[in-house]
C-alpha positions as CSV (number, residue, x, y, z in Angstrom):
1,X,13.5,-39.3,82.9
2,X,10.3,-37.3,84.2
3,X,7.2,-38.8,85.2
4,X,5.3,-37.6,81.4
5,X,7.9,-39.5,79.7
6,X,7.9,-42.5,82.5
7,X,4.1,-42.9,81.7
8,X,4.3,-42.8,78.1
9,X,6.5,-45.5,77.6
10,X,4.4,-47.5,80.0
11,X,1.4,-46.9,77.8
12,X,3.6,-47.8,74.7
13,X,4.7,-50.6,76.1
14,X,1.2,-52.3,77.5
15,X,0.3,-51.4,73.9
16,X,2.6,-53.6,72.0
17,X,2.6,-56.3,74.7
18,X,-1.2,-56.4,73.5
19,X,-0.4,-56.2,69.8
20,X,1.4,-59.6,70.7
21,X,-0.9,-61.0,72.3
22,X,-4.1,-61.0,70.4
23,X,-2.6,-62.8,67.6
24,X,-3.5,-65.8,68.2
25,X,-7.4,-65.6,68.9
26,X,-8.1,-64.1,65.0
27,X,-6.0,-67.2,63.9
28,X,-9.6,-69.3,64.7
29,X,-11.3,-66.1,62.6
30,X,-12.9,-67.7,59.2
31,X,-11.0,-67.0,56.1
32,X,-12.2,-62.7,55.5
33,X,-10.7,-60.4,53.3
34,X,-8.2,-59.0,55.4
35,X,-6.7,-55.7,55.6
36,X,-4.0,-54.2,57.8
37,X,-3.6,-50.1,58.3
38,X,0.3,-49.3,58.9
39,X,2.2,-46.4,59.3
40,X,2.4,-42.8,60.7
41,X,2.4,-39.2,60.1
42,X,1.9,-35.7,61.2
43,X,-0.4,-32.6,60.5
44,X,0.7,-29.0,61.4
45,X,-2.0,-26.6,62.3
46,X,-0.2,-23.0,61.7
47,X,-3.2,-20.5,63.2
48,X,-1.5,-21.1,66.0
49,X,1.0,-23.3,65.3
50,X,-0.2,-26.7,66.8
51,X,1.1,-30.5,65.6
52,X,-1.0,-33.5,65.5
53,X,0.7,-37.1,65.3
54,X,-1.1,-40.3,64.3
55,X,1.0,-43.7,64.6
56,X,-1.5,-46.9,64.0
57,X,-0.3,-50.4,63.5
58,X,-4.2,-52.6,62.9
59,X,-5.5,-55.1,60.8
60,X,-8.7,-56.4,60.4
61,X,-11.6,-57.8,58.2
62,X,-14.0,-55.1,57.8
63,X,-15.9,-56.4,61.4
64,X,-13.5,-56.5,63.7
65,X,-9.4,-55.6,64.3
66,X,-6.9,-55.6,66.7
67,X,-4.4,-53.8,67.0
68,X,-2.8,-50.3,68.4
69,X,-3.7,-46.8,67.4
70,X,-1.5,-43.7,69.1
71,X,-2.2,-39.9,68.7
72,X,-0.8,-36.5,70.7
73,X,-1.3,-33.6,70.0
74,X,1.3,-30.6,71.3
75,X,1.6,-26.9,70.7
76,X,3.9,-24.2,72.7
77,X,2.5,-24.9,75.5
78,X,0.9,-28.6,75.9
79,X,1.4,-31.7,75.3
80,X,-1.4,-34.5,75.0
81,X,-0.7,-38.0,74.3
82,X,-4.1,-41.0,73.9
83,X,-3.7,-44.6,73.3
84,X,-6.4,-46.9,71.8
85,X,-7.2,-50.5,70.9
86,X,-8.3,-51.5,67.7
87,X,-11.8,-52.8,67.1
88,X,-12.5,-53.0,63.6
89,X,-9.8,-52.5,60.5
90,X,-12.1,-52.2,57.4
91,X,-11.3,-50.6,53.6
92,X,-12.8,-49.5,50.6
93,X,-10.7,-48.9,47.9
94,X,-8.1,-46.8,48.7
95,X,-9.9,-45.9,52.1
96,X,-9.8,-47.6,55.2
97,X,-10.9,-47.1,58.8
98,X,-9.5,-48.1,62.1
99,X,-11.8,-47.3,65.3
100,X,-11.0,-48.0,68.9
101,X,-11.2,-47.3,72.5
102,X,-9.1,-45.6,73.9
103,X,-7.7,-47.2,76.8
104,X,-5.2,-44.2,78.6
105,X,-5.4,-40.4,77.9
106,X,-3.6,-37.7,79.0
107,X,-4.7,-34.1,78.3
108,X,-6.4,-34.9,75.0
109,X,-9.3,-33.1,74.7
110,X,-11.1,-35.2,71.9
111,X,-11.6,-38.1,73.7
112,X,-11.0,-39.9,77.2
113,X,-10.9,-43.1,78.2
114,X,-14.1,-45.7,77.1
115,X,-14.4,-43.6,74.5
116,X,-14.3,-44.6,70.8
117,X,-12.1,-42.8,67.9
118,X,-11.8,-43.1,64.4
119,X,-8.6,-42.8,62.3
120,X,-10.0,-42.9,58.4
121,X,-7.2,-42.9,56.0
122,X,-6.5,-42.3,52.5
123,X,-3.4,-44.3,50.8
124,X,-2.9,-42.0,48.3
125,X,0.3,-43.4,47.2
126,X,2.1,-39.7,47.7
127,X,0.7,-37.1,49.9
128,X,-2.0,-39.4,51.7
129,X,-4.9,-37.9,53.5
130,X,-6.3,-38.4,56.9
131,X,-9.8,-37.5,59.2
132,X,-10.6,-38.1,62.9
133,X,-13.9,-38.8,65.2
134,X,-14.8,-39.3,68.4
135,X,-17.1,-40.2,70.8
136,X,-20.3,-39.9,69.6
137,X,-19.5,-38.8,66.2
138,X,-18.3,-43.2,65.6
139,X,-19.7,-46.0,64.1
140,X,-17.8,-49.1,64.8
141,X,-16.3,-50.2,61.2
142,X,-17.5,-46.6,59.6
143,X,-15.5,-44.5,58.0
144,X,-15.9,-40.7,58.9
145,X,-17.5,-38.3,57.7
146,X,-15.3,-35.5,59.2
147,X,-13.6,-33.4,56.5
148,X,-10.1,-35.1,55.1
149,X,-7.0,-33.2,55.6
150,X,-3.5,-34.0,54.0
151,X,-0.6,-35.3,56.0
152,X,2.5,-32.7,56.6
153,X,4.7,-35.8,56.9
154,X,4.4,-39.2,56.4
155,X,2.8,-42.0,55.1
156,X,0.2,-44.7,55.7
157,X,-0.3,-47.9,54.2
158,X,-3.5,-49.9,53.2
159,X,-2.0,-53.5,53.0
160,X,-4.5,-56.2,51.7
């Protein structure tokens, strides 16, 4: 196994032991409408030919989250991989937003470590919808106002 691949599980696994872990401190959390963003998918670029991925498994209550959101981004040549916790899970309608620091980055040029993404979604039930932010650009518990673009393959889900 090379070293890219040796790191990238490392980072994968760090990021589930933390889905584990912070469990138990929302279980004091106040009764709030709860929400939970699943699922994955991909979106080819074809001028040139690039593919993004997107893998987030968050919940929240529309102030805060937890949670793990993954995105890479590879072409012919490259291959970048970031990993971010979840800070806020929030929805409206058939909309939601995850945002999060990214906590390890390697050659993704939207965003670096300390800084904060958004993933907003669109559970359309069929061919769902997704945009992406960074840095500056988010709002913690915003949606985005970056253009939408439609998934190449597959699917999120808005769980309330």
């Amino acid at each position: 196994m090379n070293k890219t691949c040796r790191t990238v599980l490392g980072t994968l696994t760090a990021a589930l032991a933390m889905l584990t872990t912070t469990g138990a401190a929302t279980a004091d959390v106040e009764a709030a409408p709860s929400v939970a963003v699943l699922g994955s998918a991909e979106k080819e670029i074809h001028d040139p030919y690039s593919v993004f991925e997107f893998s987030v498994h968050a919940r929240g209550d529309g102030r805060s989250g937890e949670g793990v959101l993954w995105m890479s981004h590879h072409n012919d040549e490259l291959v970048g991989w970031m990993v971010a916790r979840v800070d806020c899970v929030r929805s409206v309608g058939s909309r939601a937003v995850v945002t999060a620091v990214v906590s390890d980055a390697q050659d993704f040029a939207p965003a670096a470590p300390g800084d904060s993404i958004a993933l907003t979604v669109r559970d359309n039930g069929g061919q769902d919808t997704l945009s992406v932010a960074s840095r500056e650009q988010v709002t913690t518990c915003h949606m985005s106002r970056e253009q939408e673009f439609p998934v190449t393959r597959g699917d999120f889900r808005i769980l309330r």
